[in-house]
C-alpha positions in Angstrom: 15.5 10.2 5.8 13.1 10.0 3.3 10.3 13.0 3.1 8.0 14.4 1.2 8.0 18.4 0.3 5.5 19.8 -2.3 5.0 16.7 -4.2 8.8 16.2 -3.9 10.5 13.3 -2.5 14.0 14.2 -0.8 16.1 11.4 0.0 18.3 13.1 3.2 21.8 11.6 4.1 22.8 13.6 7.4 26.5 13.3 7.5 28.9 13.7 10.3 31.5 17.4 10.2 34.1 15.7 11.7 37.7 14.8 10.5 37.9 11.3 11.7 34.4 10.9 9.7 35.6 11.4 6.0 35.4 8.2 4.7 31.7 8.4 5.6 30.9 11.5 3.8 32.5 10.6 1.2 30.3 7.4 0.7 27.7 9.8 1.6 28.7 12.0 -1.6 28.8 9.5 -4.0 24.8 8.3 -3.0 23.2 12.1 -3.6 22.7 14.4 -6.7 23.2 17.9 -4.2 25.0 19.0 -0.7 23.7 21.1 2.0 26.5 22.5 3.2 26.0 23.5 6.8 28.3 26.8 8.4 27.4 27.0 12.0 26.4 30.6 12.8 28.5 30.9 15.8 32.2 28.9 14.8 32.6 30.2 11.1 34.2 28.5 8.3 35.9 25.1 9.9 38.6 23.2 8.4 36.5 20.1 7.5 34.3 22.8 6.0 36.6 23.5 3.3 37.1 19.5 2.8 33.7 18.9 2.0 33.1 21.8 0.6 35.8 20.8 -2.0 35.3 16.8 -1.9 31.4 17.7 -3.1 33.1 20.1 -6.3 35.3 17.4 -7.3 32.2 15.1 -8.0 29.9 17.6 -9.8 27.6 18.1 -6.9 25.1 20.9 -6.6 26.4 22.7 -3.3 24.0 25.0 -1.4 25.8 27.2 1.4 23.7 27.5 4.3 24.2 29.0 8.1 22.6 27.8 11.0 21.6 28.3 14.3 21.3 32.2 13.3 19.2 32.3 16.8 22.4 31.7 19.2 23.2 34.5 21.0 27.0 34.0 20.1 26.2 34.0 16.0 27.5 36.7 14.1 25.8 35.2 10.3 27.5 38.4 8.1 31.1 37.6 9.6 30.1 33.9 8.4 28.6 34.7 5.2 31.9 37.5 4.7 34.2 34.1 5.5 32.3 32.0 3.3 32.5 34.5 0.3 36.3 34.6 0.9 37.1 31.1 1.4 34.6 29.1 -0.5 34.1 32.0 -3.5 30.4 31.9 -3.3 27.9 35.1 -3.8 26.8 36.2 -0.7 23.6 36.1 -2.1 23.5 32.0 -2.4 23.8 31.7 1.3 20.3 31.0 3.0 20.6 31.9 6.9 18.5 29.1 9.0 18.0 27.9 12.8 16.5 24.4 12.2 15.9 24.8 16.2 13.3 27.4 15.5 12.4 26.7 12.0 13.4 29.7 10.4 13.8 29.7 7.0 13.5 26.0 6.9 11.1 26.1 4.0 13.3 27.9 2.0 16.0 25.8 2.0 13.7 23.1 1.1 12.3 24.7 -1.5 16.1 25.3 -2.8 16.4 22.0 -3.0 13.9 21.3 -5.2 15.1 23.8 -7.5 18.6 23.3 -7.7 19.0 19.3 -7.0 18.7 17.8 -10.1 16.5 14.4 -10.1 18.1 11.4 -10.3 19.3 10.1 -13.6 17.8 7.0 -15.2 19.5 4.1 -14.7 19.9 0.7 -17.0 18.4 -2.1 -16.6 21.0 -4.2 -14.3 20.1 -3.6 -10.7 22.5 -1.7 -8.5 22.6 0.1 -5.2 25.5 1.5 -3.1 26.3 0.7 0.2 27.2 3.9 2.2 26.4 2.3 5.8 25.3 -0.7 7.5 23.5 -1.6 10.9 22.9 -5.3 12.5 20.1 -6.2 14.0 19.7 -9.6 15.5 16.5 -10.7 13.7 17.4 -8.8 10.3 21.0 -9.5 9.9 23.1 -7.3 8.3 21.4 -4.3 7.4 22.7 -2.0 4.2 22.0 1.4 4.0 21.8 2.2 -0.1 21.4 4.2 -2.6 19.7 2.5 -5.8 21.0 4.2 -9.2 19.8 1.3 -11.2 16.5 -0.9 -10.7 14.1 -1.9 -8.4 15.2 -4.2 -5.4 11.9 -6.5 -3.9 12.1 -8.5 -0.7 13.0 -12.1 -1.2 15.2 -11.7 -3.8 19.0 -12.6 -4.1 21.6 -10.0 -4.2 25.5 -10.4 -4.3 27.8 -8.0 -2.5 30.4 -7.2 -5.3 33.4 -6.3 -2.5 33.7 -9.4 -0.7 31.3 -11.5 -3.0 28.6 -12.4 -0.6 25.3 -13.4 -1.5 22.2 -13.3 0.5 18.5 -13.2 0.2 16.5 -9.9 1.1 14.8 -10.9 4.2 13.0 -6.9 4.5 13.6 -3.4 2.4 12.4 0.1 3.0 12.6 2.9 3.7 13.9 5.7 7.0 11.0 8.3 7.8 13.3 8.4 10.1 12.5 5.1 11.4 12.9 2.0 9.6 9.8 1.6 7.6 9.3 -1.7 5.2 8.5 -1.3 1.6 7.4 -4.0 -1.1 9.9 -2.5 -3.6 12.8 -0.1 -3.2 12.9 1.8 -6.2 15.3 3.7 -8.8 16.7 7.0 -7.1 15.8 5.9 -3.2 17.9 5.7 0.0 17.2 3.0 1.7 17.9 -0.1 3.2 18.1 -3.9 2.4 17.9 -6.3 5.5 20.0 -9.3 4.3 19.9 -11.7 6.7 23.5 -12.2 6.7 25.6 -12.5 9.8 29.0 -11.2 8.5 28.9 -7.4 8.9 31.7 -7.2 6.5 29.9 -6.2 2.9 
């Protein structure tokens, strides 16, 4: 999802917590500059916490520790803030307590983000994107989910898949807000996607 907060524009992956999802956060690593790492409020430190947790160090991520649902009757935030001190060796202190079902603190952690995140870098002057996901959709063909590190991508141009060697012409771009919402250029630093037009779903 792409959004705008205080002039800001935040380019959101939301990623699955799951084991059998771990190939998909890691693509999901590789397309961002920072990680929200979620702790639910009322389960503690999980196993696939710690994976993540250290998948995002190994590539130089900014990592902000946050605990949610804090509004459950079940959560006990200071037992999860104690375990995430312990296991992740974090200050206490970093840890912003949030229930995204009521809001709280939701501002915060936004505003965290736009402190800590860097911006993304500038890229050369080749055009490049990564593919973290893909979609099909009837009309649109295959459609990749991306994240552009170098140059601007318009609609109509060619494009070559570098893992299979596949070439197609953009047939739509743009943007999720969180719905799929066309743009006339896709630019440096943006999620997005790229409709292809293609029918092989393999990229």
């Amino acid at each position: 999802v792409q959004m705008n907060w205080k002039g800001y524009e935040l380019n959101l992956i939301d990623t699955p917590g799951h084991v059998d999802f771990t190939y998909e956060v890691s693509r999901s690593l590789a397309a961002v500059e920072g990680v929200v790492l979620l702790v639910d409020a009322t389960q503690g430190v999980q196993a696939q916490t710690l994976s993540n947790f250290y998948l995002s160090q190994r590539q130089g991520l900014t990592i902000i520790p946050v605990i949610n649902k804090i509004d459950m009757p079940a959560a006990n935030p200071e037992r999860v803030i104690s375990e995430m001190v312990e296991l992740l060796e974090i200050s206490a202190d970093d840890v912003i307590k949030i229930s995204a079902k009521e809001g709280t603190n939701i501002e915060t952690l936004l505003d965290t983000i736009v402190e800590r995140v860097p911006a993304p870098r500038v890229g050369q002057a080749e055009k490049r994107a990564l593919i973290f996901d893909s979609s099909f959709d009837p009309f649109k063909g295959v459609i990749a989910y991306v994240r552009v590190f170098d140059g601007n991508f318009t609609k109509g141009e060619q494009v070559k898949f570098l893992g299979t060697s596949g070439e197609g012409n953009l047939v739509e771009i743009g943007v999720f807000k969180p719905n799929l919402v066309e743009k006339s250029v896709l630019e440096e630093g943006e999620i997005g996607y790229l409709a292809t037009g293609l029918k092989d779903v393999n990229l």
